[in-house]
TIROBA-825526 format. One line per field, with one value per residue: residue number from 1; x, y, z of N, C-alpha, C, O in turn. Coordinates in steps of 0.1 Angstrom, whole numbers, plus 5000, padded with zeros to 4 digits. Each point is the difference from the previous one (the first is absolute). Layout:
% residues N
k: (NUM  ...);
n.east: (X  ...);
n.north: (Y  ...);
n.up: (Z  ...);
ca.east: (X  ...);
ca.north: (Y  ...);
ca.up: (Z  ...);
c.east: (X  ...);
c.north: (Y  ...);
c.up: (Z  ...);
o.east: (X  ...);
o.north: (Y  ...);
o.up: (Z  ...);
//
This chain:
% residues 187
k: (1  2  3  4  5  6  7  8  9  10  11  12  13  14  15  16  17  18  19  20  21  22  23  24  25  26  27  28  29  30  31  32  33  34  35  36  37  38  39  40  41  42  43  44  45  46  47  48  49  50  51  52  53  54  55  56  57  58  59  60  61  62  63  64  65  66  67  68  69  70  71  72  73  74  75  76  77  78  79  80  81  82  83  84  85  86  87  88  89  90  91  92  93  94  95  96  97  98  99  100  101  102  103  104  105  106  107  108  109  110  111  112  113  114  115  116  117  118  119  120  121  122  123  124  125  126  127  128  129  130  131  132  133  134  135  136  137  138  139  140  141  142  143  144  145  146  147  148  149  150  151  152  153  154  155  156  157  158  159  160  161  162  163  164  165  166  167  168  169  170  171  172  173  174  175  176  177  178  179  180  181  182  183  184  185  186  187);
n.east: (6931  4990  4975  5009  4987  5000  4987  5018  4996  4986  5004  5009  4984  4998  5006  4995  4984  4992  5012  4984  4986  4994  5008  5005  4986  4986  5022  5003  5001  4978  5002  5002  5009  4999  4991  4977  4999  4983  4986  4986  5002  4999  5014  4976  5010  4982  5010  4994  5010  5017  4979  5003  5009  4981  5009  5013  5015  4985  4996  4975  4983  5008  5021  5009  5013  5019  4996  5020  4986  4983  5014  5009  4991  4994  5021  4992  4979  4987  5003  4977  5005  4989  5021  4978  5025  4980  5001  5016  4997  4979  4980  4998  4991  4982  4994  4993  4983  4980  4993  4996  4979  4984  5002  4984  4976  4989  4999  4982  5012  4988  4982  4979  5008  4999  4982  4984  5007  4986  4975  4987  4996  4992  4982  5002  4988  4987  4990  5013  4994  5011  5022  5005  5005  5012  5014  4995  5009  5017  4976  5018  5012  4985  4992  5008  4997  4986  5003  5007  4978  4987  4992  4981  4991  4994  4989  4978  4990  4994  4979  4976  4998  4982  4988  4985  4998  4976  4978  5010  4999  5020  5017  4992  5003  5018  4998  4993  5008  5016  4995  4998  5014  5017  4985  5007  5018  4997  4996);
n.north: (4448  4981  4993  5014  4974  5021  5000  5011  5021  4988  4994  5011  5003  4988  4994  5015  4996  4988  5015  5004  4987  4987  4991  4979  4988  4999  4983  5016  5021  5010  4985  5017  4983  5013  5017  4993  5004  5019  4989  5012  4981  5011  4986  4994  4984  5012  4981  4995  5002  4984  4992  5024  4984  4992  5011  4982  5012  5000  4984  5003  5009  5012  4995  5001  4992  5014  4980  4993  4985  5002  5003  4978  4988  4997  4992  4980  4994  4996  5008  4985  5022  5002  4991  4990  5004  4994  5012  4995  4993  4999  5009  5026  5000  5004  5018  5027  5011  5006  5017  5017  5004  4998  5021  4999  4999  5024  4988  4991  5022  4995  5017  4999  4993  5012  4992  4987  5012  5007  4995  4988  5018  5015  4989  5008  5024  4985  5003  5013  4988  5001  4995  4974  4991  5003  4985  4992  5001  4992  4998  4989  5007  5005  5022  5023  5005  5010  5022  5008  4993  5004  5022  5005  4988  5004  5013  4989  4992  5015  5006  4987  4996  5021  4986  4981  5014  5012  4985  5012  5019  5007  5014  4991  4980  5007  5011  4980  4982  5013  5005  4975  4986  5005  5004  4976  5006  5009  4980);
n.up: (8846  4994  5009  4985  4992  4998  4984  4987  4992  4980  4981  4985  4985  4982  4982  4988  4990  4981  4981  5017  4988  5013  5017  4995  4998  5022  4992  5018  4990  4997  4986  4980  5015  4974  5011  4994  4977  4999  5016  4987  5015  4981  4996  5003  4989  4997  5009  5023  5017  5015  5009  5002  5008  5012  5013  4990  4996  5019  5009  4989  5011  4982  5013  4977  5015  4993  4991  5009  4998  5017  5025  5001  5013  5023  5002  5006  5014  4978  5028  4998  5000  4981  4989  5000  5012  5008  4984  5019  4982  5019  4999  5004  5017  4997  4987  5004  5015  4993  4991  5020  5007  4994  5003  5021  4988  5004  5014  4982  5002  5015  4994  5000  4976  4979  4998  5000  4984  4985  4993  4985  4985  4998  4988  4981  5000  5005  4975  5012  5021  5019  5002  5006  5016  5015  5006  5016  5024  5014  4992  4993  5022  5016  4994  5004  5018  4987  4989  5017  5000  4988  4995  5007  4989  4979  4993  4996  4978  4975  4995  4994  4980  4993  5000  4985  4985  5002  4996  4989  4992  5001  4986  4977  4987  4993  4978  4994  4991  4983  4977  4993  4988  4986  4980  4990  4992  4978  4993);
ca.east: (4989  5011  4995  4992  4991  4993  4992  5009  5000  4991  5003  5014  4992  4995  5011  5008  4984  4992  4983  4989  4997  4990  5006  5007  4993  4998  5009  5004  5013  5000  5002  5013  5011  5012  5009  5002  4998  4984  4990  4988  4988  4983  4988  5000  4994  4993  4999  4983  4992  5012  4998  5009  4992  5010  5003  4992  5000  5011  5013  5007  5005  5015  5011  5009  5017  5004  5018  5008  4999  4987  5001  5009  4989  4991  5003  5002  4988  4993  4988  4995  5002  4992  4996  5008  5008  5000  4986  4998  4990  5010  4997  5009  5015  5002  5004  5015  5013  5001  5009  5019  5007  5002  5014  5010  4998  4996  4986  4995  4993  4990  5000  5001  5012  5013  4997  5004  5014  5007  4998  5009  5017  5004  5004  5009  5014  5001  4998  4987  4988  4990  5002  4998  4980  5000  5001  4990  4988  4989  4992  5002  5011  4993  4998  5018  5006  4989  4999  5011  5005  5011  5014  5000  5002  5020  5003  4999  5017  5017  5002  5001  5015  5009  4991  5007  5015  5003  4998  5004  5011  5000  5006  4988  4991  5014  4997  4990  5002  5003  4991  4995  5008  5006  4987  4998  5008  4994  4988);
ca.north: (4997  5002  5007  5009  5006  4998  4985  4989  5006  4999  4990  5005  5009  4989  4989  5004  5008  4993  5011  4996  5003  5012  5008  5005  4999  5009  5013  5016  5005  5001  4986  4994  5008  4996  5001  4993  4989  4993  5002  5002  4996  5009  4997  4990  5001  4988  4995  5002  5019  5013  5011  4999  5005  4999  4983  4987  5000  5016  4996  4994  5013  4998  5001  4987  5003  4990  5001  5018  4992  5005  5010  5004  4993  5012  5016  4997  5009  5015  5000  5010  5000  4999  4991  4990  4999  4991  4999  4987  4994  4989  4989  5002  5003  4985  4995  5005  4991  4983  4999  5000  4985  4992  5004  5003  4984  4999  4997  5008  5007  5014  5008  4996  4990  5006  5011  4994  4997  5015  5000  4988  5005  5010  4989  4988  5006  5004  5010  4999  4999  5010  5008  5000  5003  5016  5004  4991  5007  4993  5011  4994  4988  4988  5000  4996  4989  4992  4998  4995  4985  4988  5000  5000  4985  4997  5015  4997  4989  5003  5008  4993  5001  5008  4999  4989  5003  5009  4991  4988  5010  4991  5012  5004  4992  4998  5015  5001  4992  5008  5010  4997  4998  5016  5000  4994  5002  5012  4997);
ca.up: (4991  4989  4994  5013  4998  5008  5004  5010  5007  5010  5009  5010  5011  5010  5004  5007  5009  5010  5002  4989  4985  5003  5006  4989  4991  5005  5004  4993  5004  5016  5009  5001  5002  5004  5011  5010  4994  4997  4989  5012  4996  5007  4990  4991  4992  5001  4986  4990  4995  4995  5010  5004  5011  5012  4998  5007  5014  5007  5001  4990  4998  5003  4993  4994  4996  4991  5003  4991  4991  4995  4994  4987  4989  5000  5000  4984  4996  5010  5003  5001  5014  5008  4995  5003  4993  4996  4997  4994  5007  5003  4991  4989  5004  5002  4988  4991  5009  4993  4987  5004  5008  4983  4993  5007  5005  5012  5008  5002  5016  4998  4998  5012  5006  5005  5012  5006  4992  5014  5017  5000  4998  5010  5013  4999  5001  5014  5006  5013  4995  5002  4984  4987  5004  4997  4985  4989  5002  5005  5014  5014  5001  4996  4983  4991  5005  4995  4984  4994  5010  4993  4998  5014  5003  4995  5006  5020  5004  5006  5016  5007  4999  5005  5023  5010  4999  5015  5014  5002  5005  5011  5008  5002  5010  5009  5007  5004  5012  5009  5004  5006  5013  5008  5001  5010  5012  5010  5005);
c.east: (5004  4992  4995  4991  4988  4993  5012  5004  4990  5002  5012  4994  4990  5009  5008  4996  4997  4983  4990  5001  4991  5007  5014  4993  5000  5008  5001  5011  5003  4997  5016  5008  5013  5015  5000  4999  4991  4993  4990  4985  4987  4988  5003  4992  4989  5001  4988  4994  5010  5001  5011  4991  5012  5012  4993  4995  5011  5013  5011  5008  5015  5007  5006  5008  4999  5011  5004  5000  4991  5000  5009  4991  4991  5004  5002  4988  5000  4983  4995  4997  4981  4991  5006  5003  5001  4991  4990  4986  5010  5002  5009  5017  5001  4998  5017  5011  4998  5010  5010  4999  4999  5007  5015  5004  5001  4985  4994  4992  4993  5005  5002  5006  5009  4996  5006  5013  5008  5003  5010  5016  4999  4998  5008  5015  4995  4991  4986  4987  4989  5006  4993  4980  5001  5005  4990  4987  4985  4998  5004  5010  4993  4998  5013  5003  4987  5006  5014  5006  5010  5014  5002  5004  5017  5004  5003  5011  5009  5003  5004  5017  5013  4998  5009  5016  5007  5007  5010  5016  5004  5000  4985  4993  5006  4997  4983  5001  5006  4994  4986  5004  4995  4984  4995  5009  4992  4989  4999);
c.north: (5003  5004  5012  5004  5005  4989  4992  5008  5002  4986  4997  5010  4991  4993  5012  5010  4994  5001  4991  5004  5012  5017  5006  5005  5019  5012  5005  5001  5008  4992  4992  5015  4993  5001  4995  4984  4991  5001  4999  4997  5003  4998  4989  5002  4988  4996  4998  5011  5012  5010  4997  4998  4999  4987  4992  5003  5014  4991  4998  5020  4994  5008  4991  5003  4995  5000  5010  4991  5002  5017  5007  4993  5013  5011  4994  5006  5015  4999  5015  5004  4995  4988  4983  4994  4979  4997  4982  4992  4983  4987  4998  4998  4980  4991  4998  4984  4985  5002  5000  4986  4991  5005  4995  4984  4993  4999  5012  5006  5010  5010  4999  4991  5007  5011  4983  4993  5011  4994  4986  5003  5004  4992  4991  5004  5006  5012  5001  4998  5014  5011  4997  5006  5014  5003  4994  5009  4991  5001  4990  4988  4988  4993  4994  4983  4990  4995  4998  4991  4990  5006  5004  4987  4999  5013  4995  4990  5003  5008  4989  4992  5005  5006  4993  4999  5009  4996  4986  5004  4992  5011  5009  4996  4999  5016  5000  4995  5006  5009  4998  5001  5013  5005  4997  5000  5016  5000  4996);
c.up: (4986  4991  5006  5000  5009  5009  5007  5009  5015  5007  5009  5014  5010  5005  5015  5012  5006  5003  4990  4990  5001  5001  4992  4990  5002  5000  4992  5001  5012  5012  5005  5007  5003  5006  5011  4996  5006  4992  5011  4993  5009  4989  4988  4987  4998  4984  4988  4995  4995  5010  5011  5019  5011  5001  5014  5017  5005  4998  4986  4998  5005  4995  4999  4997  4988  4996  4983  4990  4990  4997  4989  4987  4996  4990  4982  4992  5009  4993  5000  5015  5006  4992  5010  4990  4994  4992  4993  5011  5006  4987  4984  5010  5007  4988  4998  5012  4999  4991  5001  5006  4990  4995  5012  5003  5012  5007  4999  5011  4993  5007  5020  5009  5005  5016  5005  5003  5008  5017  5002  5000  5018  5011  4997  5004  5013  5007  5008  4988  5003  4990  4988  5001  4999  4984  4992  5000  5002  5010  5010  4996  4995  4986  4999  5009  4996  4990  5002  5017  4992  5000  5016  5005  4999  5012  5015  5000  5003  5015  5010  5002  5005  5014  5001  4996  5009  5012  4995  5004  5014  5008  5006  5012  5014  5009  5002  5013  5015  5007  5006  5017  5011  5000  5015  5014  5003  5001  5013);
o.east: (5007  5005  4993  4998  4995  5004  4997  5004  5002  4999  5000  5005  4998  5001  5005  5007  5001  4991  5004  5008  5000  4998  5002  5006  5006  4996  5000  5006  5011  4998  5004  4999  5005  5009  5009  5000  5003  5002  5003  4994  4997  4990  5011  4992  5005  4996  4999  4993  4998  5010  5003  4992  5012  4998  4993  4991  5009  5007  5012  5011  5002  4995  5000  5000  4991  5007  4993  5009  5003  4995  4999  5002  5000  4992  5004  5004  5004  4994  5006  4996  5000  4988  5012  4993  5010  4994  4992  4998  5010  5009  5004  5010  5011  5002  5008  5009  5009  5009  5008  5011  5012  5005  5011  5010  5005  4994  5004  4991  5004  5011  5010  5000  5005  5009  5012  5001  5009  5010  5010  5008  5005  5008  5003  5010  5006  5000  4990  4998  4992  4992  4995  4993  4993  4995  4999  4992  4989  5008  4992  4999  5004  5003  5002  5003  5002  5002  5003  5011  5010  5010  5012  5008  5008  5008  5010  5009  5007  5010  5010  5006  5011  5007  5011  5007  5012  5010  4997  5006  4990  4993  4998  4996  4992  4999  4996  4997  4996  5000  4994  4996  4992  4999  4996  4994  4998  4995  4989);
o.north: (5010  5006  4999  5012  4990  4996  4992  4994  5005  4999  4994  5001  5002  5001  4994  5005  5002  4995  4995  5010  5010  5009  5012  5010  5007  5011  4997  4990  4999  5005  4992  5012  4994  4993  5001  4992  4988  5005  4993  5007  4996  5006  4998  5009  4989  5007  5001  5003  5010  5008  4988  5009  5003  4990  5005  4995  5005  5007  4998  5001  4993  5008  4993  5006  4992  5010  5005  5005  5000  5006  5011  5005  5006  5008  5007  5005  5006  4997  5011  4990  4997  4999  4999  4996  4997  4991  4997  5002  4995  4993  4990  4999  4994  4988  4991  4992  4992  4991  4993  4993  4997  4990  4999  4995  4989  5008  5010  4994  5006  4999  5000  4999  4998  5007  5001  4992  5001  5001  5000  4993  4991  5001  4991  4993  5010  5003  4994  5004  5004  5008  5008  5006  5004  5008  5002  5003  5000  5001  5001  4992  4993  4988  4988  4991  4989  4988  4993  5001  4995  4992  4999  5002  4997  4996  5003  4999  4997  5000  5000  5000  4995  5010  5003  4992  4999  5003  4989  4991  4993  5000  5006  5007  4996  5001  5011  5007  4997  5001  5010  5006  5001  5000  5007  4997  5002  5011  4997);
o.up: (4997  4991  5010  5003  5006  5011  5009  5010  5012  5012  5011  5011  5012  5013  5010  5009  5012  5007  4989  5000  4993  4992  5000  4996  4992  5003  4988  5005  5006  5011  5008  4996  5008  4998  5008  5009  5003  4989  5011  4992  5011  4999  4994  5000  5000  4990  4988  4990  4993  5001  5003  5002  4999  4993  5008  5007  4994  4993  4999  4995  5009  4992  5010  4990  4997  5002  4992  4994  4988  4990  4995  4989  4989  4995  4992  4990  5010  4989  5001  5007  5012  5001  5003  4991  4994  5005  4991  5012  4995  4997  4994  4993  5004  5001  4999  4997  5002  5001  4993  5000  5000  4994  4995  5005  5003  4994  5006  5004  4990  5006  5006  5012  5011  5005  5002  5009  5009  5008  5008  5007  5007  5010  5009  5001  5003  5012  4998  4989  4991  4995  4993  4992  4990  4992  4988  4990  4996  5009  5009  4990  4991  4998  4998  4991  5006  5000  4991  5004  5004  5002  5003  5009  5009  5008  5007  5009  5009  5007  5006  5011  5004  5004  5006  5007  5003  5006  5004  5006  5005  5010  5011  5010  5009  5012  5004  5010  5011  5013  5006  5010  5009  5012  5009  5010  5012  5005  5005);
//
């Protein structure tokens, strides 16, 4: 991050979390442990009132890895230990990120894009769907495989591909056969 301003700070914290605006919005410094390099979400902030309450759902309660990237960022401010340490509303921080994407002359995403941008990186790089739903913190598989069917679709190809590259093995299909065989002779 070449600027180290907070507000980009915060957004290196979406992009890379995965966590609602809400819920960032929410963290302390005792939320963060960094020896074990998480951050632990037990609470949201509601944007309209400032009040901090529960988050969305029991499930949205989490722990979130984060990678040693953020925690060397981190260690560029200091916080107050019982202040959340972001103090931007979404509407002011989806301003600031129109501005870097017009500076980057790139497609402007909201504030909530990037929760989806996160989830989209991690399937495109393979990673279980029932992780990314626990990391997202959504109360069920179902939600995570709804909102992101499209990138589920390229995902079932390449599998589907990689089955029928299995079975097309001759040595493969050659030891089912066998083993059918020998099944059938102790029956």
């Amino acid at each position: 991050m070449e600027n180290h301003s907070l507000s980009n700070f915060l957004l290196l914290t979406c992009i890379l979390s995965g966590a609602r605006f809400g819920e960032i919005s929410a963290l302390v410094m005792s939320d963060i442990d960094q020896n074990a390099r998480t951050i632990s979400i037990t609470k949201s902030k509601e944007q309209k009132t400032d009040k901090i309450k529960s988050t969305k759902n029991e499930t949205s309660n989490r722990v979130i890895s984060m990678p040693i990237v953020w925690f060397q960022q981190l260690k560029k401010y200091s916080f107050d230990s019982d202040k959340e340490l972001f103090p931007y509303t979404d509407q002011s921080m989806n301003r600031h990120l129109k501005v870097l994407c017009n500076k980057l002359d790139t497609k402007s995403v909201t504030i909530h894009g990037l929760r989806h941008t996160h989830a989209s990186l991690l399937l495109a790089n393979g990673v279980s769907m029932q992780y990314i739903s626990k990391r997202l913190g959504h109360a069920n598989l179902m939600i995570t495989e709804k909102v992101y069917s499209h990138l589920l679709e390229s995902k079932r190809k390449e599998d589907d591909t990689k089955a029928m590259s299995i079975f097309k093995c001759g040595k493969f299909v050659a030891n089912v056969a066998k083993n059918n065989t020998e099944l059938s002779r102790k029956k």
